[in-house]
C-alpha positions as CSV (number, residue, x, y, z in Angstrom):
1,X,74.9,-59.5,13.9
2,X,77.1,-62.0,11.8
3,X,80.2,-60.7,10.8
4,X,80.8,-60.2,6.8
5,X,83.1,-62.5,5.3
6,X,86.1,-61.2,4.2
7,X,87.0,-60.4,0.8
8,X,89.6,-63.5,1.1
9,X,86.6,-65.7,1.6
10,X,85.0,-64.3,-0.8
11,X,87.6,-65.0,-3.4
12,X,88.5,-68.7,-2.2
13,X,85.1,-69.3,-2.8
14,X,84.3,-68.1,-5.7
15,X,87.5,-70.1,-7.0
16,X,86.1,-73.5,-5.5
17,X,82.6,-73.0,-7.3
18,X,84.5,-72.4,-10.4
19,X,86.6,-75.3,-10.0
20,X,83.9,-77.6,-8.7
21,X,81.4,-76.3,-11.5
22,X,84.4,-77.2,-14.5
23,X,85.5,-80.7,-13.0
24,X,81.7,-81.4,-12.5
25,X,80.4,-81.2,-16.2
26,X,83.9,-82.8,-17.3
27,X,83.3,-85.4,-15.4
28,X,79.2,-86.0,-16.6
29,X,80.5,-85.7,-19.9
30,X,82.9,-88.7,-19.2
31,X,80.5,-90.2,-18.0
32,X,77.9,-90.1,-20.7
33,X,80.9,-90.9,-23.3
34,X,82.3,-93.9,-21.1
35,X,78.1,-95.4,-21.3
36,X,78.0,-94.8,-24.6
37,X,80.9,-96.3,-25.8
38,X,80.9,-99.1,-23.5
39,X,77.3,-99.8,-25.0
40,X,78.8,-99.7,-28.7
41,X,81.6,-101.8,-28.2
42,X,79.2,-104.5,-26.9
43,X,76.8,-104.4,-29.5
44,X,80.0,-104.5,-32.2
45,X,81.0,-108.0,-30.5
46,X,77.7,-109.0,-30.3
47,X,77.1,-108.3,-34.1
48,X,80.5,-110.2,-35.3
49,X,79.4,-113.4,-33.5
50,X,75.6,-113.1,-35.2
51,X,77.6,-112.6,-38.6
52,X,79.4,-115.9,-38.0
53,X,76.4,-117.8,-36.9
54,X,74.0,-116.3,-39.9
55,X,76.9,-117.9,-42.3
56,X,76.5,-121.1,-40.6
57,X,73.0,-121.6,-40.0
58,X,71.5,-121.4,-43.6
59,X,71.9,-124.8,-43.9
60,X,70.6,-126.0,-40.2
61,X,67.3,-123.7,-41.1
62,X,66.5,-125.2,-44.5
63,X,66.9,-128.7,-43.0
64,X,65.8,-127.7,-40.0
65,X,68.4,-129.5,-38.6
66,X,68.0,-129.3,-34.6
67,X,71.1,-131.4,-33.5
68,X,73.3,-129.1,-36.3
69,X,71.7,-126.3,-34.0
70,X,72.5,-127.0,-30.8
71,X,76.1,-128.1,-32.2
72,X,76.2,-124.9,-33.9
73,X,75.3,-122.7,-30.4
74,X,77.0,-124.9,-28.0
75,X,80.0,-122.6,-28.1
76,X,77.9,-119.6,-26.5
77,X,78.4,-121.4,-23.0
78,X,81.7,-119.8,-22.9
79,X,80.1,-116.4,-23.0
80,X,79.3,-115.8,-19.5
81,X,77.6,-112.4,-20.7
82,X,75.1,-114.1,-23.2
83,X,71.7,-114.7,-21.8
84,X,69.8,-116.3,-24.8
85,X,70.3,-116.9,-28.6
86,X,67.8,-117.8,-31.3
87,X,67.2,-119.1,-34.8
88,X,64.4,-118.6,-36.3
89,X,63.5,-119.7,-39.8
90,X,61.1,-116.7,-41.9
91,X,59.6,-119.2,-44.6
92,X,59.3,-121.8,-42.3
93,X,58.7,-122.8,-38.2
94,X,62.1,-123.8,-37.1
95,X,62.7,-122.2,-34.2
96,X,65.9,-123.3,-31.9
97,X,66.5,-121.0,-28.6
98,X,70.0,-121.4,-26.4
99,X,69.1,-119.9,-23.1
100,X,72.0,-119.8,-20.6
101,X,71.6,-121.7,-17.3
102,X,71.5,-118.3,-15.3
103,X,69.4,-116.6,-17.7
104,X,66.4,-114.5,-16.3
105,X,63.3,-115.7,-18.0
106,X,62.0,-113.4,-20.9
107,X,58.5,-112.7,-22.3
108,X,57.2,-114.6,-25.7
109,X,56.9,-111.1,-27.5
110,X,60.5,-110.3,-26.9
111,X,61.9,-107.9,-30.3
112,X,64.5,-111.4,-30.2
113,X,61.5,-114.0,-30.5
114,X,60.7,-112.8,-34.1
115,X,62.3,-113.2,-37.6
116,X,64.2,-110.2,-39.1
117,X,65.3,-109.1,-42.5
118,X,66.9,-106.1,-41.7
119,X,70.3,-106.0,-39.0
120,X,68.3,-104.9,-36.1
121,X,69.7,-103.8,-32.3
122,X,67.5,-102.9,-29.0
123,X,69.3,-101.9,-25.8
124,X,68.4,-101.0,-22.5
125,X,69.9,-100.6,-19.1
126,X,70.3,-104.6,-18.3
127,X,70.3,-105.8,-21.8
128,X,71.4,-105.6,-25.4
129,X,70.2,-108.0,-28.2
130,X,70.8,-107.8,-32.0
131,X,69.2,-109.7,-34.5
132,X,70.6,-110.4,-37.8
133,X,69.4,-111.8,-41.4
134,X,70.3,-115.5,-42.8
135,X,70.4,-115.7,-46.0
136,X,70.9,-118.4,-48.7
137,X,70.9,-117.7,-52.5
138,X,70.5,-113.5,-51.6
139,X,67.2,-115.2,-50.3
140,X,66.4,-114.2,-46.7
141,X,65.8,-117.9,-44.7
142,X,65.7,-116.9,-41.1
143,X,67.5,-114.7,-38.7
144,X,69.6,-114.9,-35.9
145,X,69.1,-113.0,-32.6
146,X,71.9,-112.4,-29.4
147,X,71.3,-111.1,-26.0
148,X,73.6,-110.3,-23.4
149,X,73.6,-108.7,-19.9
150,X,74.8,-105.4,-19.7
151,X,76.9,-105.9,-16.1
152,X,80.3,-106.7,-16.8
153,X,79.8,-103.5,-18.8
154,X,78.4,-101.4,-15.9
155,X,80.7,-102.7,-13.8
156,X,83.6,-101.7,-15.7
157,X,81.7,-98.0,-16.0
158,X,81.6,-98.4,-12.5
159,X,85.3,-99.0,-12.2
160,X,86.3,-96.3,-14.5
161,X,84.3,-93.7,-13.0
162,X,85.4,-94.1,-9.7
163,X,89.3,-93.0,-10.7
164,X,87.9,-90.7,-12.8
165,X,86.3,-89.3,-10.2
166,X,89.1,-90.5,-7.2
167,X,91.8,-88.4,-9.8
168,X,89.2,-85.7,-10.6
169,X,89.3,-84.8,-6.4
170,X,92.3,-84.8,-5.9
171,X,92.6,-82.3,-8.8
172,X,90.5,-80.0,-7.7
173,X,92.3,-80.1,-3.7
174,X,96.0,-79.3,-5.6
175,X,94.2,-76.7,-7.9
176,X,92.3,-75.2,-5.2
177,X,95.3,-75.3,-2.8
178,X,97.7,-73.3,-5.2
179,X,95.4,-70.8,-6.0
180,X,94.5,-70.5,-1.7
181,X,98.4,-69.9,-1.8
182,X,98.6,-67.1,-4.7
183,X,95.4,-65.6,-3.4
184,X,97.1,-65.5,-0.2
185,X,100.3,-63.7,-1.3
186,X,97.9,-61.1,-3.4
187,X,95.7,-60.1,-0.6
188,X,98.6,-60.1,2.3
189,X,100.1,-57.1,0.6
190,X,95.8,-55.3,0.6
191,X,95.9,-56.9,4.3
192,X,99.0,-54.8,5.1
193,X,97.5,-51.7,3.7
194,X,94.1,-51.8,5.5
195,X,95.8,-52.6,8.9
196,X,98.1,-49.6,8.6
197,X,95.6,-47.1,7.6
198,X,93.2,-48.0,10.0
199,X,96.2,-48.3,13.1
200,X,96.6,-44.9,11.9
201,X,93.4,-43.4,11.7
202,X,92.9,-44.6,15.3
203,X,96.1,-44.1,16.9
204,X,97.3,-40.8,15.5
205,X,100.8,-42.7,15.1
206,X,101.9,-41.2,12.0
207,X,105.7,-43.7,12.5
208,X,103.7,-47.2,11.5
209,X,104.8,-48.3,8.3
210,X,103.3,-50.6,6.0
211,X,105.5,-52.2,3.4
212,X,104.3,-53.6,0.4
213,X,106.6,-55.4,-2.1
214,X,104.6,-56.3,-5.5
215,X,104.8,-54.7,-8.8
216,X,101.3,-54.8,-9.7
217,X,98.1,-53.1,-9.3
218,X,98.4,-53.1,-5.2
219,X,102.1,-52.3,-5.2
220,X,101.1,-49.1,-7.2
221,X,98.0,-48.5,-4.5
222,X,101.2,-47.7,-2.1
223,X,101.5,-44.4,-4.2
224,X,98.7,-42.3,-3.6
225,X,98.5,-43.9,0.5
226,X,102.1,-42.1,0.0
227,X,101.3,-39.1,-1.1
228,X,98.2,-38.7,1.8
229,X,100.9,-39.6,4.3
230,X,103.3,-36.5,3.1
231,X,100.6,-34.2,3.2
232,X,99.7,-34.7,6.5
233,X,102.6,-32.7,8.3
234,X,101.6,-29.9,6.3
235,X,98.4,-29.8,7.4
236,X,98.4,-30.7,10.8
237,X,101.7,-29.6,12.0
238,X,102.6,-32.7,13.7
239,X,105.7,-35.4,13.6
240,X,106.5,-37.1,10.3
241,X,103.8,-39.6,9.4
242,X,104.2,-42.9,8.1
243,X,105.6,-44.6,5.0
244,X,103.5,-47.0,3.2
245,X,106.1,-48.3,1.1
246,X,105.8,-50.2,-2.5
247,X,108.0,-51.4,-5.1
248,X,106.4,-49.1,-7.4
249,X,109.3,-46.6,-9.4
250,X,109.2,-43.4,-8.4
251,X,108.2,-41.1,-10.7
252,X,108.4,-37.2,-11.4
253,X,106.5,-34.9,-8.9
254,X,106.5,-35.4,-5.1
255,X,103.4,-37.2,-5.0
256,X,104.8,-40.2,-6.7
257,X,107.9,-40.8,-4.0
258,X,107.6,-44.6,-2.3
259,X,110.1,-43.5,0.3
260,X,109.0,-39.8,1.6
261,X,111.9,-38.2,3.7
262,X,111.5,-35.9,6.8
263,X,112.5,-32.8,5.8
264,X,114.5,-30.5,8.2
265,X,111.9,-27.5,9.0
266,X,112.7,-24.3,7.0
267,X,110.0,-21.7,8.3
268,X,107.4,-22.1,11.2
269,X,104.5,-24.0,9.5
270,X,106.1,-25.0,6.6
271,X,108.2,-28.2,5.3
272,X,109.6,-29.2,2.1
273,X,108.9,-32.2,-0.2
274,X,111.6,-34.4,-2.0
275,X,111.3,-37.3,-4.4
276,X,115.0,-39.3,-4.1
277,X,115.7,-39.4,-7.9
C-alpha cells in the first residue's frame, strides 16, 4: 500500500496549483489584450493611409485617370505588409487594383472588390482590409480599399508572449521557492512535535525533549504537550518526563509552564508542580 503524502506535500502542492492557476489566466488575459491591440493598432495605420489616398483620388476617379492611379499607389511598394489596394469608382467602372508582387491571389467577391460608402473594416487571422469612402462635393465617387498581412503582427505577439511567458516562469519558480522555504520553517517546528511524541509513546523515554521556538499557533501547541508531560509522573510514578519546549509566555496555573521542573519528592506517590514566574 502507497504511503500517504505528507501534510508538507500536501501544502507545497496546493501552493503550486494556486500559483500556476493565477500566472495562467494572467497570462491568457495578456494574451487576448496583446491580439487585440496588436489588431487595432494595424487597422488605425491602415485607416490613416486610406484617409490620405481617398483625399487624393477624387480626381483620378472622375477622370478615370489610370496613369494618376498607379502614380498615386506606387508608394505602397514600401509597405512590405500590404498585399493589395483598390480604387473603385461608385457612379462609374473605374476600377485600378495594386497587388504586391508576393501577394497570395484573392477571390473576385472579396468584401475589398466592392464600392463602399460607409468606413468599413474585416479582419481575420492572416488578414485585415479596410475600405473607405471618396468623396468630391459631399458626393460619394468611389472608395478606397487596403489589405495587409497579419504576420509581422503575429510575429511580434509571438515575441512578446514568449518573455511574457519566459518572465512569468521564472516567477512562479522564486514564488514557489520562498513559500517551500516558509512552509518549511512552519512545519519543522509540527515535525519536531510529532517525532517527540511518537519517540515517546514508543520508547517510554520520558528525558527526549522537543523544542519549539515560534510564537504562533504551533509555538502555543507546546503548552498543553507540556502540561500531559507533567502529569505523567503523577500518574505513573516513573522518572521526570520530557519537556516539549515553546516560546509561548508562561501563564498562571501549572498547566501553562513551557519549562516544567523536577520537583524533589515530598511524600511517597506524590510530587509537586511549579510554574517559574
Amino acid at each position: 500500500m502507497n504511503a500517504r503524502p505528507s501534510i508538507q506535500k500536501k501544502i507545497a502542492l496546493a501552493i503550486a496549483i494556486s500559483l500556476g492557476v493565477g500566472l495562467l489566466l494572467s497570462f491568457v488575459t495578456f494574451v487576448v489584450r496583446e491580439i487585440d491591440q496588436r489588431r487595432q493598432v494595424k487597422t488605425t495605420e491602415l485607416f490613416a493611409m486610406a484617409d490620405v489616398v481617398a483625399f487624393n483620388a477624387s480626381a483620378v476617379i472622375e477622370f478615370r485617370d489610370v496613369t494618376g492611379a498607379k502614380r498615386l499607389l506606387s508608394s505602397f511598394a514600401e509597405h512590405k505588409d500590404v498585399l493589395s489596394v483598390r480604387l473603385i469608382g461608385t457612379s462609374s467602372d473605374f476600377r485600378y487594383r495594386y497587388d504586391a508582387a508576393d501577394a497570395p491571389a484573392t477571390s473576385p467577391t472579396a468584401p475589398g472588390d466592392k464600392p463602399h460608402r460607409e468606413r468599413a473594416v474585416y479582419a481575420d487571422w492572416s488578414s485585415v482590409t479596410v475600405a473607405v469612402p471618396i468623396r468630391s462635393d459631399n458626393e460619394v465617387v468611389g472608395s478606397v480599399s487596403i489589405s495587409a498581412s497579419l504576420d509581422g503582427v503575429w510575429r511580434a505577439i509571438i515575441w512578446n508572449l514568449s518573455l511574457s511567458l519566459l518572465a512569468l516562469t521564472i516567477s512562479f519558480v522564486i514564488a514557489f521557492a520562498i513559500a517551500r522555504h516558509l512552509l518549511a520553517s512552519i512545519l519543522a517546528a509540527l515535525g519536531e512535535l510529532t517525532g517527540t511524541a511518537q519517540y515517546v509513546a514508543e520508547s517510554k523515554d520520558y528525558t527526549r525533549h522537543a523544542r519549539i521556538y515560534s510564537d504562533d499557533e504551533i509555538g502555543r501547541l507546546g503548552t498543553p504537550s507540556t502540561a500531559c508531560s507533567a502529569k505523567l509522573p503523577s500518574a505513573t510514578g516513573n522518572s521526570p518526563t520530557s519537556a516539549i519546549t515553546s516560546r509561548t509566555p508562561c501563564r498562571n496555573g501549572p498547566w501553562h509552564c513551557p519549562w516544567p521542573r523536577k520537583q524533589p519528592r515530598q511524600r511517597a506517590g506524590r510530587r509537586a508542580l511549579s510554574c517559574r514566574t
